[in-house]
C-alpha positions as CSV (number, residue, x, y, z in Angstrom):
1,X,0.0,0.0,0.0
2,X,1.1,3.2,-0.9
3,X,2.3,5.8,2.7
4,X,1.5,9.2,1.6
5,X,3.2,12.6,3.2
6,X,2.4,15.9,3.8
7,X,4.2,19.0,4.6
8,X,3.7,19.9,8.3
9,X,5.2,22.6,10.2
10,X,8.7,22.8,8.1
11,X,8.7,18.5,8.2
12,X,7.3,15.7,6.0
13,X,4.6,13.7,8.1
14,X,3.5,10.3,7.1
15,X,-0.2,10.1,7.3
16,X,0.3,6.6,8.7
17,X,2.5,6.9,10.9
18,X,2.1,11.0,12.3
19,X,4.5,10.7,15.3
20,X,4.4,13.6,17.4
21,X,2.7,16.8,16.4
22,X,3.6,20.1,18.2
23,X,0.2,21.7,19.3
24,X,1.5,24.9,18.8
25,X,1.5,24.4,14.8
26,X,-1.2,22.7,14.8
27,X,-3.3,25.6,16.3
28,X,-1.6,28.1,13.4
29,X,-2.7,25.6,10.7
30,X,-6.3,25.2,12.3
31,X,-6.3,29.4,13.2
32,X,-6.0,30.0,9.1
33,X,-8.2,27.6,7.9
34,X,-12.3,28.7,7.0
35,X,-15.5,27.1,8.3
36,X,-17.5,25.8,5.6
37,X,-14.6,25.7,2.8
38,X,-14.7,29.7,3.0
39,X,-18.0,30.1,1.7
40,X,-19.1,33.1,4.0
41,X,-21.6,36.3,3.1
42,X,-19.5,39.0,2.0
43,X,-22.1,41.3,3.4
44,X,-22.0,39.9,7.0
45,X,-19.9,41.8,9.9
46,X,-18.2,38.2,10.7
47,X,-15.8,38.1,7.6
48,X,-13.3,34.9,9.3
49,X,-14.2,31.9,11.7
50,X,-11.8,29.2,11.5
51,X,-11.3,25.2,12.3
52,X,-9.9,26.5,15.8
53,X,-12.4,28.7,17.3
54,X,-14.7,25.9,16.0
55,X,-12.9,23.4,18.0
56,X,-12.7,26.3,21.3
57,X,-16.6,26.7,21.2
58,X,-17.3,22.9,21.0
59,X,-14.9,22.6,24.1
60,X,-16.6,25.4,25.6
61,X,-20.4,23.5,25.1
62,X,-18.7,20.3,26.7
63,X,-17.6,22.6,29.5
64,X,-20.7,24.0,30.2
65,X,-22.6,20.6,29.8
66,X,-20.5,20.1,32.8
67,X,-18.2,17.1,31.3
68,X,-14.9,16.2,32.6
69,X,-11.5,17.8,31.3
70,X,-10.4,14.9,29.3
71,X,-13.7,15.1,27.3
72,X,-13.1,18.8,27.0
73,X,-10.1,18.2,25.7
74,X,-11.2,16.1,23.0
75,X,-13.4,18.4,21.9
76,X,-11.3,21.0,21.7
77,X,-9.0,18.4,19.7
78,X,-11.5,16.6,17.2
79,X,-10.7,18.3,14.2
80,X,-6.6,18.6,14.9
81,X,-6.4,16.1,11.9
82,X,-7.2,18.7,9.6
83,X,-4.4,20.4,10.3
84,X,-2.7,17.7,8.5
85,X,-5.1,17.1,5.8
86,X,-7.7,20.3,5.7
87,X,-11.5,20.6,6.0
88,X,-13.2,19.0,3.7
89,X,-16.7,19.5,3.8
90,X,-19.2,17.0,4.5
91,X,-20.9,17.8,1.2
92,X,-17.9,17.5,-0.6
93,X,-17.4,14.0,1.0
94,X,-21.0,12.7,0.4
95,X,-20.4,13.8,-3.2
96,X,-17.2,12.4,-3.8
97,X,-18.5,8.8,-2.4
98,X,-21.9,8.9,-3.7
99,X,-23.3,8.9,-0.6
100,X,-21.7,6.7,1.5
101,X,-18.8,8.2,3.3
102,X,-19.1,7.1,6.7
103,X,-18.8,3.6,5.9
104,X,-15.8,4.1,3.2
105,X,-12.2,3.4,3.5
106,X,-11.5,6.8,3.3
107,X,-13.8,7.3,6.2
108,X,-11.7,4.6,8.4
109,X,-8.5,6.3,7.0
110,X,-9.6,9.7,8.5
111,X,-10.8,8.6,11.6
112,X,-7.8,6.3,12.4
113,X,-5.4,9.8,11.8
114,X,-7.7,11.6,14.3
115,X,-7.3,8.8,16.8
116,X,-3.0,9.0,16.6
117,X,-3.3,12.6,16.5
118,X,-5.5,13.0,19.8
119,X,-2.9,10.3,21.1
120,X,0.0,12.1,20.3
121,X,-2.0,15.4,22.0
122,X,-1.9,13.4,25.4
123,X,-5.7,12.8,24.8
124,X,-7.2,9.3,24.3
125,X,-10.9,9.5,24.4
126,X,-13.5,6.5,25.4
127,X,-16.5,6.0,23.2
128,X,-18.7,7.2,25.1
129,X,-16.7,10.8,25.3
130,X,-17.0,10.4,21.7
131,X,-20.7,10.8,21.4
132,X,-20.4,13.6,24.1
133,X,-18.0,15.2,21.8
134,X,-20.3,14.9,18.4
135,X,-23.2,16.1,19.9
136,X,-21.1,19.3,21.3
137,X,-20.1,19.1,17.1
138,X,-23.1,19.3,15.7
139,X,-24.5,21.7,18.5
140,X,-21.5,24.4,17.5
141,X,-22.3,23.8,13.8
142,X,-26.0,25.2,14.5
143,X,-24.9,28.0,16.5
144,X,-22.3,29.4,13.8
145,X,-24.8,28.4,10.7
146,X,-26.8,30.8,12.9
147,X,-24.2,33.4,13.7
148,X,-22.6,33.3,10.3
149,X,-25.9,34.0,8.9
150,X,-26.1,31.0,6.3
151,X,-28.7,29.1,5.2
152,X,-30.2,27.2,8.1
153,X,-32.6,25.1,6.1
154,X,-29.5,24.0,4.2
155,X,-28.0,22.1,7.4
156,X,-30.8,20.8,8.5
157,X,-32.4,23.2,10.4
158,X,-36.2,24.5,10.9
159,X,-35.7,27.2,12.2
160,X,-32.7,29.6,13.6
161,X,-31.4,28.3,16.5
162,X,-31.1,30.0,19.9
163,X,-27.2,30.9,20.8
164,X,-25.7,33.0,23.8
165,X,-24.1,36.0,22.6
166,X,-22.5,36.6,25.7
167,X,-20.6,32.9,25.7
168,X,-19.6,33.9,22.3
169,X,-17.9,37.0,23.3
170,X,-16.2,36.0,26.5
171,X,-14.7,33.2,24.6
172,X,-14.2,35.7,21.5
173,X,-15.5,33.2,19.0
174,X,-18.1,34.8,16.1
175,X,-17.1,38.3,16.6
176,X,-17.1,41.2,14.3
177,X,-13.9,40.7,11.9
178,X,-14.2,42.9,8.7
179,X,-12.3,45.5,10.4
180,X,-9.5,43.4,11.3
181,X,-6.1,42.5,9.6
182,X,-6.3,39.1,8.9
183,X,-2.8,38.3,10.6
184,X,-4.2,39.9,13.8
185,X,-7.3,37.5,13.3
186,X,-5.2,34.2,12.9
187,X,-3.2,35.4,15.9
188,X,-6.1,35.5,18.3
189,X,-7.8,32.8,16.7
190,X,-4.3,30.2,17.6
191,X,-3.9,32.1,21.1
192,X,-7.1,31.5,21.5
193,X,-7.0,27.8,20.6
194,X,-3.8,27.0,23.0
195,X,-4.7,28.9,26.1
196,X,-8.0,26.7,26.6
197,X,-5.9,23.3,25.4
198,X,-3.3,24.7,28.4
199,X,-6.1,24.9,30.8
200,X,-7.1,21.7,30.1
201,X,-3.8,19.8,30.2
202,X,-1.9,21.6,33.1
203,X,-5.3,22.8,35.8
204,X,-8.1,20.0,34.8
205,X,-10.4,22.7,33.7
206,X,-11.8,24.1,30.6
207,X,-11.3,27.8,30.4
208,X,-12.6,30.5,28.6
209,X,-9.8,33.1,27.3
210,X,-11.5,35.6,29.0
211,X,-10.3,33.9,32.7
212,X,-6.9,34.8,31.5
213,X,-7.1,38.2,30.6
């Protein structure tokens, strides 16, 4: 079977066999890449949300849901894959398998990678935490399709969904960005990202950047 590579932080990393990742580059990589392949409204005040305040918010729901740090954690971790191999959309993926992709090899493939990644993060989730951790997902997805202004009917939704504005701006997640340089964006978007993963790994608790001001 043919190993594939991919360049990661200044190194070659084999998909197969990822090693150890440095959270640090992972949460640049996740900070400058967009939710929903890019495809925001170029007339809405939120211009940027990435893969890593994605992954902060669904940590934050966990938190709040009152689940333990390690659960947190791999919340805040479930997409640190596609810092390796992007964010494909799940449209895309249906296409591109007719249908089918959650019981393809590429499927298996992908999911085996986010299982050595969250291992080589210090983070090995049970399966239960794992259906904590989708629901918390799917629960962030409705809240930015809301923020973000999209479509809601397109993911699924009746109606537009109820969301806490104030959560959103302590944890400065789905906030006004049009006016920003977008360097200044990816920089608060990977602090943002590693101050809560910190929390986790070194006090037990998930916090909200706004506890470490």
């Amino acid at each position: 079977m043919q190993r594939c590579s991919v360049h990661f932080a200044g190194r070659l990393i084999d998909l197969d066999d990822p090693g150890a990742l440095d959270v640090g580059a992972i949460a640049a990589t996740l900070s400058r890449i967009c939710r929903f392949a890019g495809n925001l409204r170029d007339d809405h005040q939120i211009s940027w949300h990435s893969v890593a305040d994605h992954c902060v918010l669904t940590a934050e729901l966990l938190r709040r849901r009152g689940m333990p740090a390690q659960t947190c954690l791999a919340g805040l971790l479930h997409d640190a894959h596609e810092a390796l191999i992007g964010d494909v959309i799940t449209p895309t993926k249906t296409w591109l398998t007719g249908g089918g992709y959650g019981t393809t090899h590429a499927k298996r493939k992908e999911h085996d990678l986010e299982r050595k990644v969250l291992r080589s993060l210090g983070c090995e989730p049970g399966t239960q935490a794992g259906v904590f951790v989708k629901q918390a997902d799917v629960e962030a997805l409705h809240i930015e399709v809301c923020a973000l202004g999209l479509p809601h009917t397109s993911f699924g939704l009746r109606s537009v969904v109820p969301f806490d504005q104030a959560m959103l701006r302590e944890l400065g997640v789905l906030q006004p960005t049009a006016h920003l340089p977008m360097a200044a964006v990816f920089l608060a978007s990977q602090q943002r990202f590693l101050k809560t993963y910190a929390a986790l790994r070194m006090t037990g608790e998930c916090v909200p950047e706004a506890a470490h001001a």
